[in-house]
C-alpha positions as CSV (number, residue, x, y, z in Angstrom):
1,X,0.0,0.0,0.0
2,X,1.5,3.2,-1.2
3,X,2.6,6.1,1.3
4,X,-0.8,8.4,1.8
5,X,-3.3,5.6,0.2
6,X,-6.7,5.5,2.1
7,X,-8.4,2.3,3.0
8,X,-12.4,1.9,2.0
9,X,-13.8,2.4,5.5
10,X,-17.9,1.9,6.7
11,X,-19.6,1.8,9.7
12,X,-22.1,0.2,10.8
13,X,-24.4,0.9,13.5
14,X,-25.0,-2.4,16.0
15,X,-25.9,-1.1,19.1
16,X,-26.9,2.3,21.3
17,X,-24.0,4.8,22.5
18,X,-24.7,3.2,26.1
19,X,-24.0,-0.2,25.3
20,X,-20.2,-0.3,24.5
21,X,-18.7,-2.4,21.4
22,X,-15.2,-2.7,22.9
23,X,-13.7,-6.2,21.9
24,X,-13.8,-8.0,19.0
25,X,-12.5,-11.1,17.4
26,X,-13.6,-13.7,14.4
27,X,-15.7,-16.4,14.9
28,X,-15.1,-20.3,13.7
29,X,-18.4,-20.0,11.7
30,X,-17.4,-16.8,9.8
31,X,-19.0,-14.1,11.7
32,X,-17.9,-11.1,13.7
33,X,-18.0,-11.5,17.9
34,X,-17.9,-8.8,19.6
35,X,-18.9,-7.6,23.4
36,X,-20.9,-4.7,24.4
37,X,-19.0,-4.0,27.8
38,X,-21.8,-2.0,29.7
39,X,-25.1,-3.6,28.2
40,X,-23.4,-7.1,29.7
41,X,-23.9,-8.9,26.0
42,X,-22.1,-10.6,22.9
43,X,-22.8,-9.8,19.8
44,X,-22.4,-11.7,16.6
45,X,-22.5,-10.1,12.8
46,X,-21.7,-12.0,9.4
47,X,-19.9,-9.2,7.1
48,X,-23.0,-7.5,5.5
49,X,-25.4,-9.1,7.7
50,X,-27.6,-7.8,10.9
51,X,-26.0,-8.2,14.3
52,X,-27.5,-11.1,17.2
53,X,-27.2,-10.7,20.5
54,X,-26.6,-13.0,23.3
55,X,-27.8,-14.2,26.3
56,X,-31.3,-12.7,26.6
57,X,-30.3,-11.4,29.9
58,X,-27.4,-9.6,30.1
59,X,-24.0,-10.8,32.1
60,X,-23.8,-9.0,34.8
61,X,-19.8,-9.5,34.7
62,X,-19.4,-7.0,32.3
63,X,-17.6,-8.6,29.1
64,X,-14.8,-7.0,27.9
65,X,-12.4,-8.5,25.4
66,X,-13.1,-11.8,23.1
67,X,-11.1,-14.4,21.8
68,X,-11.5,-17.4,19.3
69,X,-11.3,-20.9,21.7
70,X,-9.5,-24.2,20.8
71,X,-12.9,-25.8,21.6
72,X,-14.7,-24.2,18.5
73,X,-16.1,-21.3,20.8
74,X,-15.9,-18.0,21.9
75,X,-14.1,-17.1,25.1
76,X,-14.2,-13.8,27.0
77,X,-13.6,-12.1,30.0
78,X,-16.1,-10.5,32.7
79,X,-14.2,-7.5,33.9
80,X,-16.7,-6.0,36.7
81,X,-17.9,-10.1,37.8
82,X,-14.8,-12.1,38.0
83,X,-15.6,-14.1,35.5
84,X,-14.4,-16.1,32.5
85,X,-17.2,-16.9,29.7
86,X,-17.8,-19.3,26.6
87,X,-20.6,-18.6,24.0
88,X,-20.9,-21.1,21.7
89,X,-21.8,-20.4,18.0
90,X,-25.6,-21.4,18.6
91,X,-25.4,-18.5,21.5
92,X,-25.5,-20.7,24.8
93,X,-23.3,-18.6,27.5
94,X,-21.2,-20.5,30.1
95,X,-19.4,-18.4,32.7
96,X,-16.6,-19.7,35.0
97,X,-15.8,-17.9,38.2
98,X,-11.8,-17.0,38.3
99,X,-10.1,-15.4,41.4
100,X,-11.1,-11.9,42.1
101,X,-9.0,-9.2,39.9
102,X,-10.6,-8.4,37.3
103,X,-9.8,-10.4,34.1
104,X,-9.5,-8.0,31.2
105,X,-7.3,-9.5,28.3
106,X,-7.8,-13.3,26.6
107,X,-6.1,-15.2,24.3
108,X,-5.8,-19.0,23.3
109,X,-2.3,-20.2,24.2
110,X,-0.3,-23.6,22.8
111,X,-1.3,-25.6,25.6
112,X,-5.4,-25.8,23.8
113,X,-6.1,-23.6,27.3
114,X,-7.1,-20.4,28.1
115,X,-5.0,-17.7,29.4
116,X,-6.1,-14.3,30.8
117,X,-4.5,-10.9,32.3
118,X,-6.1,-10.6,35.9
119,X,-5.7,-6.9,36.3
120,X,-5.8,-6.0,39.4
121,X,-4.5,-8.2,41.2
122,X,-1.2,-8.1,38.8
123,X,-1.6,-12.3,38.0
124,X,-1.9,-13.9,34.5
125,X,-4.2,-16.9,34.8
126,X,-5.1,-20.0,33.0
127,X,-8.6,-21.8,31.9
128,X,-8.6,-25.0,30.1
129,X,-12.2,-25.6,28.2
130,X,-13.8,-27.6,31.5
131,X,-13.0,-24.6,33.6
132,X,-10.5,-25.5,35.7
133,X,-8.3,-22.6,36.5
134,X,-4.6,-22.0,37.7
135,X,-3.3,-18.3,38.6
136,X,0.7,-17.4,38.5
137,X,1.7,-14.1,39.9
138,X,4.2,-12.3,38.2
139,X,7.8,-10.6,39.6
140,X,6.2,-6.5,39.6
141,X,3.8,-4.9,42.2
142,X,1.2,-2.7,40.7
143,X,1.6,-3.5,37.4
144,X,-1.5,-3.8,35.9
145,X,-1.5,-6.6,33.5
146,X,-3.8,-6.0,30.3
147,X,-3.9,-7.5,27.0
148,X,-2.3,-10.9,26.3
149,X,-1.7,-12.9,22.7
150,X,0.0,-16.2,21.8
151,X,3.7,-15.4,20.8
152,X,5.9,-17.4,17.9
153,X,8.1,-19.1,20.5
154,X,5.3,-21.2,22.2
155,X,4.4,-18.8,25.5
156,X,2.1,-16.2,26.0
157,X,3.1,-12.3,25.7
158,X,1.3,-9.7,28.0
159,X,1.3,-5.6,28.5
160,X,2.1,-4.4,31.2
161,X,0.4,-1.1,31.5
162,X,1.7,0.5,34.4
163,X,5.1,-1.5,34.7
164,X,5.9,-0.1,31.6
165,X,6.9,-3.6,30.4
166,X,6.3,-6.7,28.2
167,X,6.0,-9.9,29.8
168,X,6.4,-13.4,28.6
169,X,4.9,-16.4,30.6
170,X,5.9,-19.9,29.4
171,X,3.1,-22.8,29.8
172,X,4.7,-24.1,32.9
173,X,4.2,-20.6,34.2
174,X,8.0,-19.3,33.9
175,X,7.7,-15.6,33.7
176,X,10.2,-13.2,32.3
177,X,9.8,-9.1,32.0
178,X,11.1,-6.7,29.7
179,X,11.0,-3.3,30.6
180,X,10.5,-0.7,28.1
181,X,12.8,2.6,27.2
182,X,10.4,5.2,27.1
183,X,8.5,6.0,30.2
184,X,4.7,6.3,30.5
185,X,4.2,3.8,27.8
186,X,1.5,2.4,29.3
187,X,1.3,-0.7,27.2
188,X,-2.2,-2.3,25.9
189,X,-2.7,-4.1,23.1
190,X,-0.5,-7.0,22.2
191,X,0.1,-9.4,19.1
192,X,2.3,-11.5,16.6
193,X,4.0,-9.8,13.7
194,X,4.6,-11.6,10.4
195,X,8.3,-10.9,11.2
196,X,8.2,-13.4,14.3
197,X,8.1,-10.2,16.5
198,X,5.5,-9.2,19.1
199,X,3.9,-5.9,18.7
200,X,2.0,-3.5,21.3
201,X,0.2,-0.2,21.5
202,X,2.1,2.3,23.9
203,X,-1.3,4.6,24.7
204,X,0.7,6.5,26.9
205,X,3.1,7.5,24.7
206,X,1.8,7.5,20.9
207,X,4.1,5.3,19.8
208,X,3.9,1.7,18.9
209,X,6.0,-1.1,19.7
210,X,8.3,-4.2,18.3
211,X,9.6,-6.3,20.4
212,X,11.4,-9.6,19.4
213,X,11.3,-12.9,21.3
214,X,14.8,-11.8,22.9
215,X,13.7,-8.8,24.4
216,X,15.2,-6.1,22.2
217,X,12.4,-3.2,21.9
218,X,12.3,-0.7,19.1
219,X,9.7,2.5,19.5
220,X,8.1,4.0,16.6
221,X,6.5,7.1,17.5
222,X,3.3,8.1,15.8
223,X,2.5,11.9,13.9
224,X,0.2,12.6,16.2
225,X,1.3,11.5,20.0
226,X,-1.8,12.5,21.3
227,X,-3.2,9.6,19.5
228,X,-3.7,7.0,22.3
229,X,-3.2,3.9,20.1
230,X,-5.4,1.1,21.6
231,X,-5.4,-2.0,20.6
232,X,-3.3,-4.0,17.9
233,X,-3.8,-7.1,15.2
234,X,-1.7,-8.5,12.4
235,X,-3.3,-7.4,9.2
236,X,-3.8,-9.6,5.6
237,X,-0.7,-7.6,4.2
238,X,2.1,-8.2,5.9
239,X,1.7,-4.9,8.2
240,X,0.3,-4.4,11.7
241,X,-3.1,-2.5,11.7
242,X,-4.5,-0.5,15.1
243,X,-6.7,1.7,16.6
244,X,-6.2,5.3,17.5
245,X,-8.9,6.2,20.4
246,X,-8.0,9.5,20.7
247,X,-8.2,10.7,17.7
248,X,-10.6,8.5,15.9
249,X,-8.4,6.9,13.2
250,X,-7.3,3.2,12.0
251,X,-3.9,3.0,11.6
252,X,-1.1,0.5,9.7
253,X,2.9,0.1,10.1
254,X,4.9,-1.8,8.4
255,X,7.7,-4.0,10.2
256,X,10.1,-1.3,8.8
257,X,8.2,1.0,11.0
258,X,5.9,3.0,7.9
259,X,2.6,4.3,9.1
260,X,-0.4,5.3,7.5
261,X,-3.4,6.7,9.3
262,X,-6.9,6.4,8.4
263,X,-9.4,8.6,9.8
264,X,-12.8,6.9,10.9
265,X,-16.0,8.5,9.3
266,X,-17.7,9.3,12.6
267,X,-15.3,12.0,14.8
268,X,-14.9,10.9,18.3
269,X,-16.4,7.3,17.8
270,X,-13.8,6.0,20.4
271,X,-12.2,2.6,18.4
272,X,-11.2,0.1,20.8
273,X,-10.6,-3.5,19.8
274,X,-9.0,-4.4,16.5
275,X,-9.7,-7.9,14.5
276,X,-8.8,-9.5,11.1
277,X,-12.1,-10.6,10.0
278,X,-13.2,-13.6,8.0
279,X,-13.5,-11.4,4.3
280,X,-9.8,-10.1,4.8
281,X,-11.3,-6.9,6.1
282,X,-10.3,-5.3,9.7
283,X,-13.0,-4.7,12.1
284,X,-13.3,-2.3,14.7
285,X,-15.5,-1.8,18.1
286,X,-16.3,1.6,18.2
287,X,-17.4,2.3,22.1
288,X,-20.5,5.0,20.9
289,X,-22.6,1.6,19.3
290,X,-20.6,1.1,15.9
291,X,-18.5,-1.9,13.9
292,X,-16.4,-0.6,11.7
293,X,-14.9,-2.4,8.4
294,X,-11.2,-1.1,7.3
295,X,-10.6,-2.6,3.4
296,X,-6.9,-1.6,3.1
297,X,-6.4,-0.1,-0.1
């Protein structure tokens, strides 16, 4: 994609202001789940299709970020409850209670378990598909774990938001932490690059991340620092593609560290969560009651 190119964006409207579209992920059967953090449901949407909701009462744990299971389901975590839930693709919600902390990020690991950030209580945990769940505390007081993704080296890689730091926990629960060179990163989102490197969003800073399996960390700051980039996906082009919640844009680098920004059609519709859907598209949770489809150009 040439320097200054624009990506086909549209939004669509799935929900009210109040209910929250924050994460979002694709679904084994070619849809689009995503949660709506203060309404307390999971949404589904096939690209051009109408959205579905699920349960018919609302989870009371709040859901906040979504991830594709080994099991052929949806996984997510319950922020405000404590809990860790599975919606199938027919819509049938199971919740599992984890230890109190808050569970906020989610991601599939090698092991065919489960493993989550528990936020406040600065512990990764693990779920396998029956529910049974292990915790590991990690070597740094206070340091607010958030988003977590499987890494190209066989462990799980995790933000540390207020340690200004990039963990890696192994599956036997071996933890290692790599600090990062600018302070106030504030590290959220977290995924694999298509150059065997991990990549975050530093919303503190306005910059965005790369750091390799051996712990060396290179910073690319964005034009606009004041962006507060959010949350972070490998895109269908060999670039990494993430959301800009401060200033309303999509954005893409390229391993070299090239960035294009994209600005969103609605101003100040808050993009949160970031997913490579099933049509090759990205998707994005816009908090005000949107999903938005990026077609890179």
């Amino acid at each position: 994609m040439p320097q200054g190119s624009r990506a086909m964006i549209r939004e669509f409207t799935v929900s009210g202001p109040e209910a929250g579209p924050y994460g979002i992920t694709a679904g084994p059967d070619g849809a689009l789940w995503f949660t709506l953090v203060h309404e307390g449901r999971i949404g589904r949407m096939e690209p051009g299709g109408e959205p579905a909701f699920h349960p018919d009462d609302p989870v009371q744990a709040g859901p906040m970020n979504i991830t594709a299971g080994p099991d052929g389901a949806l996984w997510f975590t319950g922020f405000r409850g404590d809990r860790i839930g599975r919606v199938d693709t027919g819509g049938r919600v199971t919740q599992f209670e984890v230890p109190p902390g808050g569970p906020c990020g989610i991601a599939a690991g090698p092991d065919g378990a489960l493993w989550f950030t528990l936020m406040q209580t600065g512990r990764i945990g693990r779920i396998t598909t029956a529910g049974q769940v292990t915790e590991f505390p990690l070597p740094v007081e206070g340091a607010l774990p958030s988003m977590i993704t499987a890494g190209p080296d066989e462990a799980l890689w995790f933000t540390l938001n207020q340690g200004n730091a990039v963990g890696r926990i192994a599956p036997d629960g071996d933890v290692t932490v790599h600090a990062l060179p600018t302070e106030g990163a504030a590290p959220v989102g977290i995924t694999s690059g298509p150059d065997g490197a991990l990549w975050y969003a530093a919303i503190g800073t306005g910059q965005i991340g790369q750091i390799t399996t051996d712990g060396k960390v290179t910073e690319f700051p964005l034009p606009d620092r004041r962006a507060r980039p959010h949350a972070i996906v490998a895109g269908p082009d060999e670039a990494l593609w993430f959301t800009e919640w401060g200033t309303a844009h999509v954005g893409r680098i390229t391993p070299e560290g090239r960035i294009d920004e994209h600005p969103l059609p609605t101003p100040g519709c808050e993009p949160h969560g970031i997913a490579l859907g099933p049509d090759g598209a990205l998707w994005v949770a816009l908090e005000t009651g949107g999903i938005a489809q990026v077609v890179p150009g």
